[in-house]
TIMI-694458 format. One record per residue: x, y, z of N, C-alpha, C in turn; residue in one letter. Coordinates in pm, whole numbers, plus 50000, padded with zeros to 5 digits. Layout:
% residues N
XYZXYZXYZA ...
***
This chain:
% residues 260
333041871047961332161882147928331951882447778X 330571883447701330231881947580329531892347538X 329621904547461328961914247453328791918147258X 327631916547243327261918547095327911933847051X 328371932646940328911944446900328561951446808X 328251964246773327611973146699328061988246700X 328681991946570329012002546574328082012646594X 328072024346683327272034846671326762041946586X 325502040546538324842050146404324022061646399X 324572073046356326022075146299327402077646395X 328532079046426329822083746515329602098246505X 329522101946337329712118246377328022125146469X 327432119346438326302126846531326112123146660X 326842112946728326932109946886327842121646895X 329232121846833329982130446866329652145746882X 329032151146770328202162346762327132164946889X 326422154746959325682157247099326432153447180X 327642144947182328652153047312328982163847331X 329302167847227330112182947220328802193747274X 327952190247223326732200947305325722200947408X 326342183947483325802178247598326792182447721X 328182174647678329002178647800330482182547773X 330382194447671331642202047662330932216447636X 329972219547582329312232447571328962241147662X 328212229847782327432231147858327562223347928X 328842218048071329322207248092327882207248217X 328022190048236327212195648400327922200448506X 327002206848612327682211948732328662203448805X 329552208248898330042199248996330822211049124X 330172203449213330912214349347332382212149314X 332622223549361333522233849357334732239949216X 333652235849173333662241149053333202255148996X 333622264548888332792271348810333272273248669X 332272277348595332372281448436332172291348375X 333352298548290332432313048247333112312048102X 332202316248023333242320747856334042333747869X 335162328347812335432341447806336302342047607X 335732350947584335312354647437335302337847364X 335572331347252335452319647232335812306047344X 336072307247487336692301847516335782298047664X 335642284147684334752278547819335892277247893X 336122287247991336982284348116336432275648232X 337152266748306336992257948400337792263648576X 337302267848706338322274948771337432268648935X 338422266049006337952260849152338872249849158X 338482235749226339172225649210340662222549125X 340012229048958340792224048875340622236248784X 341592235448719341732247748569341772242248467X 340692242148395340452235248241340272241648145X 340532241648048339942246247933339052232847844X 337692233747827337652217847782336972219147667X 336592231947587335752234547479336152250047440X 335992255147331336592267747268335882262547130X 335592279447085334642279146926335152291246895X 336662287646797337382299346774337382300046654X 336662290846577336672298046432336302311846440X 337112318946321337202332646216337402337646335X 338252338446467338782341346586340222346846528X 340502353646684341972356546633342532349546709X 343082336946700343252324846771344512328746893X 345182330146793346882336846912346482347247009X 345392353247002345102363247093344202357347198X 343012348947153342462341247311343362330347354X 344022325047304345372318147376345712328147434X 346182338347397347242347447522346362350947638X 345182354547601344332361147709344222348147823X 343892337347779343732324247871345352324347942X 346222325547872347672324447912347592331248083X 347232348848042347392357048102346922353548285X 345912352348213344422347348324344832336248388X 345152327448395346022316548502347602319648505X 347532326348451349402334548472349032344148636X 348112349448613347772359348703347482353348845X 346672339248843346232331448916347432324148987X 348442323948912349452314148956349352297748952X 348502291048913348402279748876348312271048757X 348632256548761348782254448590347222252348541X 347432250348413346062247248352345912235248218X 344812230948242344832216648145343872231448038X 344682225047854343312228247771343502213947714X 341912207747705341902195647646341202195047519X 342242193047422342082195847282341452184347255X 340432177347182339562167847096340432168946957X 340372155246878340902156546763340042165046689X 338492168346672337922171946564337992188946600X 338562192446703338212211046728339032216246670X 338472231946629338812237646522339722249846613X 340872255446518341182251446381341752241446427X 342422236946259343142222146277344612222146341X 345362238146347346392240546438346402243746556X 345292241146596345322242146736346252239646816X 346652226646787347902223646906349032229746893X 349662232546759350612238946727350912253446782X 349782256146797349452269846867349252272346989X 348502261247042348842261147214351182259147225X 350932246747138352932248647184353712263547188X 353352265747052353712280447092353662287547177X 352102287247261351862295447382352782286047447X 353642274447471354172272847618353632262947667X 352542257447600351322245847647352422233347595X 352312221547674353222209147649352092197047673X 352122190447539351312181247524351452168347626X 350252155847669350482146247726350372135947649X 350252123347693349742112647570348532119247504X 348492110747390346892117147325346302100347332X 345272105147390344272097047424343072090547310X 342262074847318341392076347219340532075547308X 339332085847231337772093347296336932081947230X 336362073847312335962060747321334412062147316X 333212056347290332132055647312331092041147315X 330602037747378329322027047373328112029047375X 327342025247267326232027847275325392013547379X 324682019447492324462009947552323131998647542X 322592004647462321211999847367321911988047292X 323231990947288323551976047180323941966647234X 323201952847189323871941847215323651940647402X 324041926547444323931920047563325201921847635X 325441924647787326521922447844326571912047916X 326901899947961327261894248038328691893248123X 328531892348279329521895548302329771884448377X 330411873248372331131861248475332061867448536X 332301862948691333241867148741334381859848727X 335701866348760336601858948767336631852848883X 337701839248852337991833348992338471839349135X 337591834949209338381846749328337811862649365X 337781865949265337541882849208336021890549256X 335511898449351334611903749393334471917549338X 333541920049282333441940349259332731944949379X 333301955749425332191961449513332361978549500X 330941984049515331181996749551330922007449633X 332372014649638332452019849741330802030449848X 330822026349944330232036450041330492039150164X 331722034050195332072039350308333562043650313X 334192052250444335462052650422336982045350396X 336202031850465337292019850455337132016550299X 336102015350212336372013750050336612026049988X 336952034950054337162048149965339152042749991X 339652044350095341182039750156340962024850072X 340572018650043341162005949963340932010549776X 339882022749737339812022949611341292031249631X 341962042149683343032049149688344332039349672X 344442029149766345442020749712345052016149584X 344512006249547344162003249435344312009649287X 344212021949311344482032149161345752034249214X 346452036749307347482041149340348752032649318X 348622019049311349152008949255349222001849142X 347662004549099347512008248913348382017148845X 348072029148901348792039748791350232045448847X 350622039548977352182037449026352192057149022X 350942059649087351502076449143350332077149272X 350322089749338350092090749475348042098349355X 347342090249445346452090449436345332093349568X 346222096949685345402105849808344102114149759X 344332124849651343692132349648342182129549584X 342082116549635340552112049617339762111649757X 340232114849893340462117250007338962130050037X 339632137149978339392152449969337822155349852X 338242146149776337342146949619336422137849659X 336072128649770335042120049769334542116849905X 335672121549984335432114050129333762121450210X 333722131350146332222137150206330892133250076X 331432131449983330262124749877330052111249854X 329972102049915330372089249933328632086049869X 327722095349932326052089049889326152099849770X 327032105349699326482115049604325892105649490X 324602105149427324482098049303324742100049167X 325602115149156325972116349010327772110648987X 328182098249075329472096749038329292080749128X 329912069749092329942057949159332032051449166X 332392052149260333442040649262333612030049293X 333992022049245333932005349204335241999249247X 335751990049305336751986049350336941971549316X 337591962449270337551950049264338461942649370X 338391933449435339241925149541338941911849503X 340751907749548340941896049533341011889049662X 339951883949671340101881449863339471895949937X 340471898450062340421905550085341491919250035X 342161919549912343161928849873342631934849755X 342411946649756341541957049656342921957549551X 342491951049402343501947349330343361958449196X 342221969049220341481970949078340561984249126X 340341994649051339592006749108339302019448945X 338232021149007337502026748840336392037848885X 335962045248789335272058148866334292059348755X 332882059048796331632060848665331152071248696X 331092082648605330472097948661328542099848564X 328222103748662326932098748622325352112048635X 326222121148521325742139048556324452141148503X 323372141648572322112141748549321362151348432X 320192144048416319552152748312320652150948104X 321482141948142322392140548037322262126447922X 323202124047810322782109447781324022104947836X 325032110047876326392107647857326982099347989X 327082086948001327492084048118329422083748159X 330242085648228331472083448183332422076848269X 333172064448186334682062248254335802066648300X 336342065748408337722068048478338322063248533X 339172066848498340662060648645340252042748608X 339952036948536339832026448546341822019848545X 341822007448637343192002848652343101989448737X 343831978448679344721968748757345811967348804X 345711967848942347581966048949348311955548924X 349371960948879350391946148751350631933948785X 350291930448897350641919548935348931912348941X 347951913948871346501911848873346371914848708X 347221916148649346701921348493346711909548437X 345721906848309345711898448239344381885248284X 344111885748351342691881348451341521882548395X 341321894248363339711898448302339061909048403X 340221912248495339251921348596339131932648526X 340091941848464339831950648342337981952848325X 337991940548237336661941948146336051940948273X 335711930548331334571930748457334171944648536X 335461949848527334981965548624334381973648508X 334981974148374334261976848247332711972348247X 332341959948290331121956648266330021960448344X 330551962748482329771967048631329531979748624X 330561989948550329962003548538329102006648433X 329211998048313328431996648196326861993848237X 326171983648357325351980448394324211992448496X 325831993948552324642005448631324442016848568X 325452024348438325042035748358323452029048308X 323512018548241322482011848168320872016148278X 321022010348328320102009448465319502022748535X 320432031248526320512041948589320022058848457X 319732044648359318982051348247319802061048133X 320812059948089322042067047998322272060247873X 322232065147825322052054547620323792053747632X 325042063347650325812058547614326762061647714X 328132052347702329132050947803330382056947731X 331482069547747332102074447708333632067747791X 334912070347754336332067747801337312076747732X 337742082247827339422082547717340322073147759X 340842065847658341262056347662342852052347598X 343572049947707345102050047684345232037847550X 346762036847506347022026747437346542009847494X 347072010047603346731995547675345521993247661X 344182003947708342961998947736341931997747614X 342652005847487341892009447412341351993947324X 342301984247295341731969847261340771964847344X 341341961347453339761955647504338831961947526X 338481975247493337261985747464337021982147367X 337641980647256337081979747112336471964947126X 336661951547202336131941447195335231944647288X 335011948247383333671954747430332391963247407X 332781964747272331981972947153331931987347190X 332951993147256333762007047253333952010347087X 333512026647035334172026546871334562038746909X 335532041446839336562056046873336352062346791X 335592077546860334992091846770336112101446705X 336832103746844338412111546820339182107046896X 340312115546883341532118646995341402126247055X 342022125947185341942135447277343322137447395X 343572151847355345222154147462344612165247519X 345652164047630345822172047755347252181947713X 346922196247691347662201647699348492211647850X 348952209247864349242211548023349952226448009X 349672237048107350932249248091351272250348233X 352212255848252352192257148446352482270448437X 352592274348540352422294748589353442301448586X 
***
């Protein structure tokens, strides 16, 4: 795989229309909903997020508590996912205080897809396919589930009735017939922002190139499917061969976790 490389011009102004493409104003998604509450974009249904807050000249310790309160009340935990550039700059220090316990911090990855050529050779052996039926939904579940060595069922539930939905694609790679590789492209309309997930090889398949190839197959159809750029958060492992894929890293990004 050979892909021309070009940094994004400028980083801070892609970054600046993420933040007001799909953290401001995220797109929809069933069973989901969103409401502010005073500086603060709450996330509540499926999942409990916090994924954007504009707390400058705020009284910061006080919409932390109020968010505290509000899934305290609910009984469930809650992700706030802090970006390196959100304000203030103690933010995190201040979620710890509230009780919030950080995860890895992630790098917030971007491609501009206008740049440069992708070619993608396959590996030996190695097929991508994606999922539309229930038997590749049960082989993408093993597949991440053996990647990321935790129980990954709950894609069951999250996909098994959206299988034709077109704002999200899963991708599976097999070696033969054994789904070795599984990755998730979310694809929220009316947006520029196309995005990576769950991308994974299981360890006994690493080092191959299937990585990049499932990298390249979701890169093609964002392209295609009309999206200027391809976003990731991106662990330590994946974050090199993103950057040789002409991935350039805007910020950081952690998951602050609290439970009830």
């Amino acid at each position: 795989m050979n892909i021309a490389v070009s940094v994004p011009n400028p980083p801070s102004r892609i970054l600046r229309q993420y933040d007001a493409e799909m953290r401001a104003e995220p797109p929809p998604e069933p069973g989901v909903s969103r409401t502010w509450s005073g500086g603060v974009l709450r996330t509540t249904g499926l999942y409990h997020c916090i994924g954007y807050s504009l707390l400058a000249g705020a009284d910061v310790d006080r919409e932390i508590a109020t968010q505290v309160d509000f899934f305290r009340m609910m009984g469930v935990p809650v992700e706030w996912k802090l970006y390196g550039h959100d304000q203030p700059h103690d933010l995190g220090a201040r979620l710890a205080h509230a009780g919030f316990r950080p995860e890895a911090t992630e790098h917030f990855m971007v491609r501009d897809l206008q740049d440069g050529e992708i070619e993608d050779p396959a590996s030996d052996g190695i097929m991508l396919r994606q999922v539309r039926d229930l038997a590749g939904l049960q082989d993408f579940v093993a597949a991440a589930g053996m990647a990321f060595e935790r129980d990954e069922s709950w894609a069951f539930k999250a996909y098994g009735g959206r299988l034709a939905d077109p704002t999200y694609a899963l991708h599976v790679a097999y070696d033969g017939a054994l789904p070795v590789a599984a990755g998730r492209l979310e694809l929220p309309p009316g947006r520029s922002f196309a995005g990576l997930w769950g991308g994974g090889t299981v360890p006994s398949h690493r080092g191959r190139g299937i990585y990049r190839a499932l990298v390249a197959a979701r890169a093609w159809e964002a392209l295609w499917r009309g999206y200027r750029y391809l976003t990731v958060d991106a662990g330590a492992m994946s974050r090199p061969i993103l950057e040789r894929l002409g991935f350039v890293e805007l910020t950081t990004v952690t998951a602050w976790m609290r439970e009830p």
